[in-house]
C-alpha positions in Angstrom: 12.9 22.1 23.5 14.6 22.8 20.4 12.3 20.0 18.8 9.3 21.0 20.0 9.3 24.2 18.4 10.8 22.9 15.2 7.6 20.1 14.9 5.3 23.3 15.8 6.7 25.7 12.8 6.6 22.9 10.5 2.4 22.3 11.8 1.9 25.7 11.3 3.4 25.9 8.0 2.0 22.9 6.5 -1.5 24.3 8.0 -0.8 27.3 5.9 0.2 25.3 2.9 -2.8 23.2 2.7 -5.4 25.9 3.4 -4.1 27.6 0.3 -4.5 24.2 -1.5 -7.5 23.8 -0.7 -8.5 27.6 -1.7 -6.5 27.3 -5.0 -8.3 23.8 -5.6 -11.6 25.2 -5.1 -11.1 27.9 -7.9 -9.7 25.9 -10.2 -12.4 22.7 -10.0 -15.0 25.1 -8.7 -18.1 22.7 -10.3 -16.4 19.9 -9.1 -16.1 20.8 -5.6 -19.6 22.5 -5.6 -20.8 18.8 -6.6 -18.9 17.1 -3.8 -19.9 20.0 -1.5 -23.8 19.0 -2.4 -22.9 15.2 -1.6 -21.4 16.0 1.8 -25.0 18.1 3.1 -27.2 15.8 1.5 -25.8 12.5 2.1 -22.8 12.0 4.3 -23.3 8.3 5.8 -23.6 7.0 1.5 -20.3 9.1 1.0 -18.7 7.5 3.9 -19.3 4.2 2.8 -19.1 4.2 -0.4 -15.5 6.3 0.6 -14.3 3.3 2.8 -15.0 0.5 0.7 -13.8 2.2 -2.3 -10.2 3.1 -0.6 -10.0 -0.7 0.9 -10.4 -1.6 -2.3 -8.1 0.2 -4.1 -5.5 0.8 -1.1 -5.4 -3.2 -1.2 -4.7 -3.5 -5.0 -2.1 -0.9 -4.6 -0.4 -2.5 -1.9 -0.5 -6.2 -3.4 0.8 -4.4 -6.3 4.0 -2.9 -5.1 4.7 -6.3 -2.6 4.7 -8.1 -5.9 6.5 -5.5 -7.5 8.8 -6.1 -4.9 9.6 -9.7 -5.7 10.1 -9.6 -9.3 12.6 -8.4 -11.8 13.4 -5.0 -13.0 11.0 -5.0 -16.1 8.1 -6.5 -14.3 8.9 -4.1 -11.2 8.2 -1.3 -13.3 5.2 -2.8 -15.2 3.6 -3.6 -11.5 4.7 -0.2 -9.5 3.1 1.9 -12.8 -0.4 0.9 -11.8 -0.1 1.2 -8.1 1.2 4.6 -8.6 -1.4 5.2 -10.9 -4.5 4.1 -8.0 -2.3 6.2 -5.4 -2.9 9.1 -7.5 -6.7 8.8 -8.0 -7.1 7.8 -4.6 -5.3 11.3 -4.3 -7.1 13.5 -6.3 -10.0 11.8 -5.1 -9.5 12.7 -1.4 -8.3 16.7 -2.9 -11.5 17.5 -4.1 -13.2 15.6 -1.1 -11.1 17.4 1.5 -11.6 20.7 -0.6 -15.9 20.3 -0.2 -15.4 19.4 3.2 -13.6 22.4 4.0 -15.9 24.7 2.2 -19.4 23.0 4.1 -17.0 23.7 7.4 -16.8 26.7 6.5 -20.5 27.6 5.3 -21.5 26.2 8.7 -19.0 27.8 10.9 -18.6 30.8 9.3 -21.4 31.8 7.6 -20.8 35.7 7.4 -17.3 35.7 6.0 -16.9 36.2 2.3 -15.8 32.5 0.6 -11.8 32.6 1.0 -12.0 33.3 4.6 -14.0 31.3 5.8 -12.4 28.4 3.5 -9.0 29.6 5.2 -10.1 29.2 8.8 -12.1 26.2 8.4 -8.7 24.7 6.6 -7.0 25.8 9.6 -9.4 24.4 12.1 -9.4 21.2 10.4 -5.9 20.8 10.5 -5.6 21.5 14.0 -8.9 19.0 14.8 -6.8 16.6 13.1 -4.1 17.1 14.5 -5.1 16.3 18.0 -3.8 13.1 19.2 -5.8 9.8 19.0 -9.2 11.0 18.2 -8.4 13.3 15.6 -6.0 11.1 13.8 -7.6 8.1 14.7 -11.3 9.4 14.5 -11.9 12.4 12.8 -9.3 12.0 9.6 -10.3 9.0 8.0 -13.9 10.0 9.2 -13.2 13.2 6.7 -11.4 11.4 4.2 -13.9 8.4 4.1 -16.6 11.3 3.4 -14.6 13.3 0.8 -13.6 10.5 -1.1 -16.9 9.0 -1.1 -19.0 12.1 -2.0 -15.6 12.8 -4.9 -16.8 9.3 -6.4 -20.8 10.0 -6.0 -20.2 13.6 -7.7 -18.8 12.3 -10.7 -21.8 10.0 -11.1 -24.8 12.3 -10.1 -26.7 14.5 -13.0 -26.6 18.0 -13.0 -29.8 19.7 -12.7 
């Protein structure tokens, strides 16, 4: 029982902890998340395509990196695992600013008359907890949402402001 309730405070706060990242994120790269915001309502299917292939792609070169990595000798460990750790961070910031647009067309859509950092708040929290739910929010609905936000982070760097 004791476990139960440890794996639910630990939910909870990581919930909390990500829907402040997500809020901080948003003020900090505020044109940058606006873009990928844009991306998302306009043209979700391209950003989840373009999302998937691109973290294949780059998952699969970070992995053959560090299994090579793995093999080798000290000097060439380190010259291999520095690009794969480099790819695992873009992929990163790449799916931060995703997940952060996400959030705030979740919020627009379910939340419409809350002021902005409410409504990104509870629509952090409810996407959490839709993730959260077994098999079809971890199998479904997460790489679904991270597919999208990487793929709309990629197509916002490339599209021209108005």
């Amino acid at each position: 029982m004791t476990d139960i309730l440890r794996i639910f405070f630990i939910v909870i706060l990581l919930t909390i902890t990500l829907a402040a990242y997500f809020l901080v994120i948003g003020a900090l790269f505020t044109n940058r998340v606006m873009k990928t915001q844009n991306i998302i309502n306009q043209t979700s299917g391209r950003a989840f395509g373009l999302g998937l292939v691109n973290f294949l792609f780059f998952g699969l070169i970070a992995v053959v990196l560090f299994s090579v990595a793995e093999n080798t000798g000290s000097f060439v460990k380190g010259v291999l695992t520095i690009p794969a750790l480099l790819i695992l961070v873009f992929l990163a910031v790449l799916l931060s600013l995703g997940l952060t647009g996400m959030v705030n067309v979740l919020g627009e859509r379910l939340f419409p008359d809350l002021t902005l950092w409410k409504r990104n708040i509870w629509s952090a929290i409810i996407l959490c907890f839709a993730c959260a739910l077994p098999f079809v929010g971890w199998f479904l609905l997460l790489p679904y949402v991270g597919f999208v936000g990487i793929g709309a982070s990629i197509l916002g760097f490339f599209q021209r402001t108005q």
